[in-house]
Every structure is written in C-alpha cells, then in structure tokens.
C-alpha positions in Angstrom: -0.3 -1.2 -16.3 2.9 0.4 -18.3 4.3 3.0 -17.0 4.8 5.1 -20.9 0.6 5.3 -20.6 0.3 7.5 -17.2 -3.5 8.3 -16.0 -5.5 11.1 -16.3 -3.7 13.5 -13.0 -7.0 15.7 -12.7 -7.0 16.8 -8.8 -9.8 14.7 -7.7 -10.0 11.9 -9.9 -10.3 8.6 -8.1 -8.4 4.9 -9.5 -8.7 1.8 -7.7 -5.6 -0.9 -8.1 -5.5 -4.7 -7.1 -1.6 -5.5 -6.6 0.3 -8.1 -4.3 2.8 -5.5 -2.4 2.8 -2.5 -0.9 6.0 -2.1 -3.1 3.9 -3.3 -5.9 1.5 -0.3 -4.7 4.2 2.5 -4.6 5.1 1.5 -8.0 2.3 1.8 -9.7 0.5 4.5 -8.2 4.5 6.7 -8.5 4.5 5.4 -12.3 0.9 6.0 -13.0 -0.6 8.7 -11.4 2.8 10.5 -10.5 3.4 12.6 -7.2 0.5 15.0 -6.3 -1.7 11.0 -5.2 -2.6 10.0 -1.9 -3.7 6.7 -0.8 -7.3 6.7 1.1 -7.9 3.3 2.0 -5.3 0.3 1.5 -7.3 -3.5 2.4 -6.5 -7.2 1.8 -9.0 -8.7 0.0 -9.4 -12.2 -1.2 -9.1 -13.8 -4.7 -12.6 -15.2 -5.9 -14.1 -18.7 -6.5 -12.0 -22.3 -5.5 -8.5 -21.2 -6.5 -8.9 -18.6 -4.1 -9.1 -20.9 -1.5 -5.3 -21.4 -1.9 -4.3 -18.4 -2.9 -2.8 -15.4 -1.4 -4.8 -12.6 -0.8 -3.6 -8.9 -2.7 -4.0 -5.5 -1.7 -6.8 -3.2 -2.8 -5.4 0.3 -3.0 -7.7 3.6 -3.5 -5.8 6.4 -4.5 -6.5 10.3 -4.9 -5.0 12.9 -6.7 -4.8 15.6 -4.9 -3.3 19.6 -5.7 0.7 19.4 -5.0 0.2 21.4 -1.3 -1.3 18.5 0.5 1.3 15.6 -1.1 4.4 16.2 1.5 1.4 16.2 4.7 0.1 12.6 3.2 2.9 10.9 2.3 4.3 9.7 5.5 1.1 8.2 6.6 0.5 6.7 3.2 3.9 4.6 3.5 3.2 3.6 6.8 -0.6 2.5 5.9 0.7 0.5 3.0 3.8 -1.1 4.6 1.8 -2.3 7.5 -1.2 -4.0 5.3 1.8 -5.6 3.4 3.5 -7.2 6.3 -0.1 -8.7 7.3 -0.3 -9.8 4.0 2.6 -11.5 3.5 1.5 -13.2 7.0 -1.7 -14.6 5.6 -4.0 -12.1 8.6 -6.6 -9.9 8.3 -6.8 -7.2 11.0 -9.0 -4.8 12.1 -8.1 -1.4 11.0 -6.6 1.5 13.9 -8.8 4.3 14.1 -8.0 6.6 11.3 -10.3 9.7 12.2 -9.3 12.9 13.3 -11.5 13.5 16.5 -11.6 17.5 17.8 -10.5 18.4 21.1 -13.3 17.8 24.0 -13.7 15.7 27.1 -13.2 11.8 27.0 -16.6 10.9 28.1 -17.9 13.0 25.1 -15.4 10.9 22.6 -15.8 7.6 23.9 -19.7 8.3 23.6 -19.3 9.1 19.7 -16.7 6.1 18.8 -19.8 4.2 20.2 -19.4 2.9 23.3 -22.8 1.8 25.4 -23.3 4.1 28.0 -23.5 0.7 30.5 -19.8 0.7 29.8 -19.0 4.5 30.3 -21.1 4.3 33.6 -18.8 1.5 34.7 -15.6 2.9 33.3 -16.4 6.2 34.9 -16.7 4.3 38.5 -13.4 2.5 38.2 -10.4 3.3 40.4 -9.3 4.7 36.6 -11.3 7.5 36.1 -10.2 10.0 37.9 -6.4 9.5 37.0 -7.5 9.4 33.1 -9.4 12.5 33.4 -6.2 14.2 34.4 -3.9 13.1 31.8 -3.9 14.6 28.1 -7.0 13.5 26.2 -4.4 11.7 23.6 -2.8 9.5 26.8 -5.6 8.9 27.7 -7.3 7.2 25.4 -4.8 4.8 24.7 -5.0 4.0 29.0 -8.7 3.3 28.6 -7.4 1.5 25.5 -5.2 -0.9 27.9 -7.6 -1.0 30.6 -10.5 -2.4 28.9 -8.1 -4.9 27.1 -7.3 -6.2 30.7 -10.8 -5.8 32.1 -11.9 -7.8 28.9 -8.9 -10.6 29.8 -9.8 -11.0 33.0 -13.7 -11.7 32.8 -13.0 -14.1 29.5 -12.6 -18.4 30.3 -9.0 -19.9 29.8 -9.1 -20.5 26.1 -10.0 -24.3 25.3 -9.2 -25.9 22.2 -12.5 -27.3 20.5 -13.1 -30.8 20.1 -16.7 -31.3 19.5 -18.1 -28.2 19.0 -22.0 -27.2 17.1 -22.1 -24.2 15.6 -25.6 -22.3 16.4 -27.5 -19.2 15.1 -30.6 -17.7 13.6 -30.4 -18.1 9.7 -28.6 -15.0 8.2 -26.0 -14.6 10.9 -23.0 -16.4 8.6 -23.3 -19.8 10.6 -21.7 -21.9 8.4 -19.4 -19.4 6.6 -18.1 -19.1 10.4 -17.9 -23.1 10.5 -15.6 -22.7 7.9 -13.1 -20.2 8.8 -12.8 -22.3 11.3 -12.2 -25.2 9.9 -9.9 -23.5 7.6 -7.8 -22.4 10.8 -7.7 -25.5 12.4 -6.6 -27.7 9.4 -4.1 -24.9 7.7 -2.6 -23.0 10.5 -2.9 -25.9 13.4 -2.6 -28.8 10.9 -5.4 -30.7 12.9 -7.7 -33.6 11.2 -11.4 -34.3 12.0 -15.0 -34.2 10.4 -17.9 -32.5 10.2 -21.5 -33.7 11.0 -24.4 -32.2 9.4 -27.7 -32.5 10.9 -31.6 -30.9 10.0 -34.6 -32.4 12.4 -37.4 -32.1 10.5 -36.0 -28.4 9.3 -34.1 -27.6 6.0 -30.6 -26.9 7.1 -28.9 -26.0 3.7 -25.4 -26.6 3.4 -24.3 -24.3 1.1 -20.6 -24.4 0.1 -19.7 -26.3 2.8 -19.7 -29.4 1.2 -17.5 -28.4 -1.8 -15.2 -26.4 1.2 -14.9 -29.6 2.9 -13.9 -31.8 0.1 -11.5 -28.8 -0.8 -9.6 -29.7 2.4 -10.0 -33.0 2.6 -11.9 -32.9 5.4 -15.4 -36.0 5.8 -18.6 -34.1 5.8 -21.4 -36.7 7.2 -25.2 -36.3 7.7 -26.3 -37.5 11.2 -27.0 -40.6 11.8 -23.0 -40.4 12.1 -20.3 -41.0 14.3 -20.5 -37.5 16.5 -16.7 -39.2 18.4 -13.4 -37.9 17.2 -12.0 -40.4 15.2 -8.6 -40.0 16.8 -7.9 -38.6 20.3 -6.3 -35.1 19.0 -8.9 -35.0 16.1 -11.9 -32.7 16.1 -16.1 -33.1 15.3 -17.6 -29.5 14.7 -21.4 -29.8 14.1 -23.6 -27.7 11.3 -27.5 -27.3 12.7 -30.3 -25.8 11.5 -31.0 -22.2 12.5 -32.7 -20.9 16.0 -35.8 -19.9 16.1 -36.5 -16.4 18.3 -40.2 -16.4 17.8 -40.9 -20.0 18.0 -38.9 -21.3 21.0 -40.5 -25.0 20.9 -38.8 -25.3 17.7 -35.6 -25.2 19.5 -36.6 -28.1 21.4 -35.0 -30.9 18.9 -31.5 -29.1 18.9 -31.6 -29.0 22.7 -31.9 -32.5 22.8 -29.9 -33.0 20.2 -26.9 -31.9 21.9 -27.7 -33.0 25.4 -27.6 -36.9 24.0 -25.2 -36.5 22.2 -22.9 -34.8 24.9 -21.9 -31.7 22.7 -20.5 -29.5 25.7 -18.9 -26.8 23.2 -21.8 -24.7 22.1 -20.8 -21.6 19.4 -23.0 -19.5 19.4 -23.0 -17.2 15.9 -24.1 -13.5 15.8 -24.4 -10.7 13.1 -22.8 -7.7 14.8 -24.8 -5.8 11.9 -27.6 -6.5 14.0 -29.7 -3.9 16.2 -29.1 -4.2 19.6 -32.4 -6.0 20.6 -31.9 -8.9 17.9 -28.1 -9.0 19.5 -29.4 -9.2 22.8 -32.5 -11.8 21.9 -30.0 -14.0 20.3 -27.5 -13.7 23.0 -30.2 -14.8 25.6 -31.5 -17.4 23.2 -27.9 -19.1 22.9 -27.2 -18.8 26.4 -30.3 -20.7 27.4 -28.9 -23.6 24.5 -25.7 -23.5 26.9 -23.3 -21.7 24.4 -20.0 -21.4 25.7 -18.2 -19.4 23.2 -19.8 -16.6 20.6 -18.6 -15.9 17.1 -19.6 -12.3 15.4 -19.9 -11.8 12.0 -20.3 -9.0 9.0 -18.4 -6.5 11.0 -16.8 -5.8 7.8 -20.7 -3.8 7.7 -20.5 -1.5 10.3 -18.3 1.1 11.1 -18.6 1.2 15.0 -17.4 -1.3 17.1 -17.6 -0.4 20.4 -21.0 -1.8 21.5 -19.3 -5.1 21.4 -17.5 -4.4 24.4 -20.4 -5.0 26.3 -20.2 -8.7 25.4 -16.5 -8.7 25.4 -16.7 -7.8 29.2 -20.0 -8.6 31.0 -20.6 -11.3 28.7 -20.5 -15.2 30.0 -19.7 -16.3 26.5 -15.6 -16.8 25.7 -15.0 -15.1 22.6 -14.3 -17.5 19.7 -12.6 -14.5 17.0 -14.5 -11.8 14.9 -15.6 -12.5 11.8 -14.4 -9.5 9.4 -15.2 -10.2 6.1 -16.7 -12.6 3.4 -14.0 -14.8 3.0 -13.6 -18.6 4.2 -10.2 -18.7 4.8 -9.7 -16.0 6.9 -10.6 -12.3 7.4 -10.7 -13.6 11.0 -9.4 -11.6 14.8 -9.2 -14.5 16.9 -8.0 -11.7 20.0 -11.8 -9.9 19.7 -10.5 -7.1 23.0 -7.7 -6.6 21.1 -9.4 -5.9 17.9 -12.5 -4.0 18.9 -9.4 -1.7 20.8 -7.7 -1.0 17.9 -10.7 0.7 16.2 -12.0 2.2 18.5 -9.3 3.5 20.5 -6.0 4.6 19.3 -2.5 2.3 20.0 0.7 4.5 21.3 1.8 4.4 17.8 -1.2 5.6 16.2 -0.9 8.7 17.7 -0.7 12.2 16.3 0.4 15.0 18.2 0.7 18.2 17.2 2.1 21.0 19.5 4.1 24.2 19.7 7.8 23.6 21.2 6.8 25.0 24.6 3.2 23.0 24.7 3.7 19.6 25.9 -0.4 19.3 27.0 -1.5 19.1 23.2 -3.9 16.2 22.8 -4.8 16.1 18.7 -4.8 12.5 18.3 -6.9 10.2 16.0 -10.3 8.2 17.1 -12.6 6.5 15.1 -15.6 9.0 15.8 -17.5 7.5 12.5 -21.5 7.5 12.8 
C-alpha cells in the first residue's frame, strides 16, 4: 500500500492487513490509517497451498479507528501485542494467546468458573493446601498462583516425556488425525532433523490419505501401505502409523486395529481428539482410546473454541501424556507442545499480563485481565 493514498479514517471503520513484521505492521497502519487506529487482534497465520510448506508465516493485523480520546489508553498495549507475535514469528512458533479480557472484580471461585474451568477441578483446587492462602491474597495475585500451581499439579501427574519411535496415530474420523500426523512429522524432520517413514494401513475400511501423501513426498519422507516394514530402518529413525478411524458405536469394528497393533508391537498409541467436541464425545473418545492402550493424546481445532479450561481435566487426572495442542489448520506448525503451559496462559493471566490499576495509597487493587469469554 503507498503511503500518498491514506484510507478512509471514519471512527469505526474496520481494515485487515497481511505483513511480515510487527514493524511492517506499525508502518503501515501509522502511514495508512494515521494515529486515532488501534489494533484488535494481531495472529500468525500461514501462507497457502505447497509453497507454504516452506515459507514463513506473516502477521494478520485487524485494526480500528477509533475517536482521538481512546489512542494514548491503546497504544501501549498495541506495541507490546505486536512486538510479542513478531518475535514468535520470527521463531517459526505459534502460541496460544494470554487472556486478553477484562474480568470485573468478584471472588476467584466465581472467575475461574466463567473462564471455564470444570467444577471437578474447582472442587479439588478448593481442597488443596492452596486454597485458603489464595483466597487471602489480591484477586490479581492470585490468579496468577493458581496459574503456577496447576502448571505444577499438571507436571507432576504427566509420564517423563519419551521420544516416539513407532508411534499410530488413532481417532474417530473428523478429529484432524492425519493433519496431527503431519505436524508431527513436520517437527520431527524440520526442528529435530530426524529420518524415518510412514506406514499406511485400512483393514477392510477406507482410510483416506488425504494430503499426506503429497506432504510426505514434500519432505522426503517413504509413505508405504501395510504389508510394510513397521521396523525403523535405522536405530535413531522413526515409524509413525496412519489407521483408519475408531468406531464409538460399533466397538467390534475396532477389533482389527487392536490386533493390528498388538502383532505388530506398536507400544506408542496417539490418541487424537477434537477439543471442539462436547464433553461426552471427549469423554467417549478418551475411554475408547484408553481401552486401545493410548499413551499419549493430541487435541485439535482449539483454534475453534474460545474456552480452554475444561482441558485441564485431562491435563491433570488424565493417564494420557500430552503429545502438544493442536492450534490451527496448518501442517507445519500452529502447535503447543507444553499443553499446561498453554491452556495457563489463556486462561489465567502470567505476572506480566497483568493490569493493575490503583489509587497511590491502595495497594489491595485487583483489576487484572482473564479470559472470561462464553
């Protein structure tokens, strides 16, 4: 865009822009749309079709015009926004948004409860040791300690992290299966510069591959229909598995996969879910995978929903280990492979997320932000 051909400045008007930097940002939106903008939402998204597969990702930037009063509140926050999307840019990651919500004053109970935690996990969190001394510290301090404490609790109840060797990928169709497969498989040869294949398999069920095939010629990784070697073809090298969907209402169908993987000796069992989901498909599908033997879980489309917090339920009581969170469309990343420390940073506020606002002699203020979306 040229800077001698400003925008339309109308208070309200909306414009979307699609740059590489922050500074790329600043620029455009100080050159076209002048001083009295404000930036509402500021994410990394992917360039389209193969050539995105190797190309870096830019910054969608929605900006506001807004009446000249509100520009001095905005405009720290709006630098700070776009700065720290730039940096994880520049570092090829994706991360889950902090909580950017104003939430009124009011007990914690009653603010944890509308950023969407279960009420199994209140109950608990309210039994702790913790409770009592977080109910006596400012609301803003204190939900940054629950913040920490449920990153610990989460910690402590996951397995040591393994590294995959030969791992299937399972789910009920629709879940992103094998778009998961492949950010995976994108990590793992890009960022960890490992080698390996991929074994595709149906049993008497369609099991399309989708763009998997294409994906793994893209990174020069074998794709192989079963009957095929299911052994790493080196000792460091890996064999990840693509299987036909679960079945919830017919178990029997199941049956072949079970067996699949017991004679074959697959051990490492991902099991895929669509955090989109209602909580009775999450929990059906949980149970289903856990009677396959999953050892780690995957969840997918949370770049749907707008409240994480039920997935702290399976992030602390669960038995499966946490594979990363799936966050957006993308096969090469849009990834959180640390899920506590994602599903925290929505819905709870970090140290330096907070906003506190009091007269010189209050020091007990507690305005802070949390992610109270419904």
């Amino acid at each position: 865009m040229s800077s001698q051909n400003p925008l339309p400045t109308a208070p309200g008007a909306c414009f979307r822009f699609i740059v590489a930097t922050a500074e790329d940002a600043a620029r455009v939106i100080r050159d076209q749309l002048g001083e009295n903008a404000r930036v509402l939402s500021v994410r990394t998204v992917a360039p389209g079709g193969m050539l995105g597969l190797f190309s870096s990702p830019k910054l969608e930037v929605i900006a506001q015009i807004v009446a000249p009063e509100t520009t001095a509140e905005t405009e720290p926050r709006v630098t700070t926004n776009l700065a720290a999307t730039d940096e994880s840019n520049r570092h090829g990651r994706v991360r889950a948004p902090r909580s950017s919500l104003r939430a009124p004053q009011g007990d914690l109970s009653t603010l944890l409860r509308r950023a969407g935690f279960p009420e199994m996990l209140l109950s608990r969190l309210q039994e702790s040791a913790e409770w009592p001394r977080l109910k006596e510290m400012p609301l803003h301090r204190a939900l940054v300690e629950t913040g920490t404490y449920l990153r610990n609790l989460a910690g402590k109840s996951r397995r040591t992290n393994t590294v995959l060797t030969r791992a299937a990928f399972l789910g009920t169709p629709g879940v992103g299966r094998t778009t998961a497969l492949c950010k995976w498989l994108a990590l793992e040869v890009f960022r960890r510069a490992r080698i390996g294949h991929v074994v595709t398999a149906e049993f008497e069920r369609p099991n399309s591959p989708g763009h998997l095939p294409v994906f793994c010629e893209a990174l020069g990784v074998p794709l192989a229909h079963f009957p095929a070697s299911t052994q790493p073809a080196t000792p460091e090298a890996f064999v990840y598995f693509d299987l036909p969907g679960l079945s919830l209402r017919q178990p029997a169908e199941n049956e072949l996969l079970r067996r699949f993987l017991d004679e074959e000796r697959i051990e490492q069992r991902v099991l895929v879910l669509n955090a989109a989901y209602d909580h009775a498909a999450l929990r059906a599908s949980y149970g289903l995978g856990r009677s396959l033997g999953a050892t780690h879980v995957v969840f997918t489309h949370l770049d749907e929903i707008t409240q994480w917090g039920r997935l702290w339920d399976y992030l602390i009581e669960g038995e499966l280990e946490p594979l990363f969170l799936g966050t957006g469309p993308s096969l090469t990343g849009d990834l959180e492979l640390d899920a506590a420390d994602a599903v925290a940073r929505r819905t709870l506020p970090a140290p330096e997320n907070i906003l506190v606002t009091a007269d010189a002699d209050d020091d007990t203020a507690d305005s802070t932000t949390l992610n109270t979306a419904a």
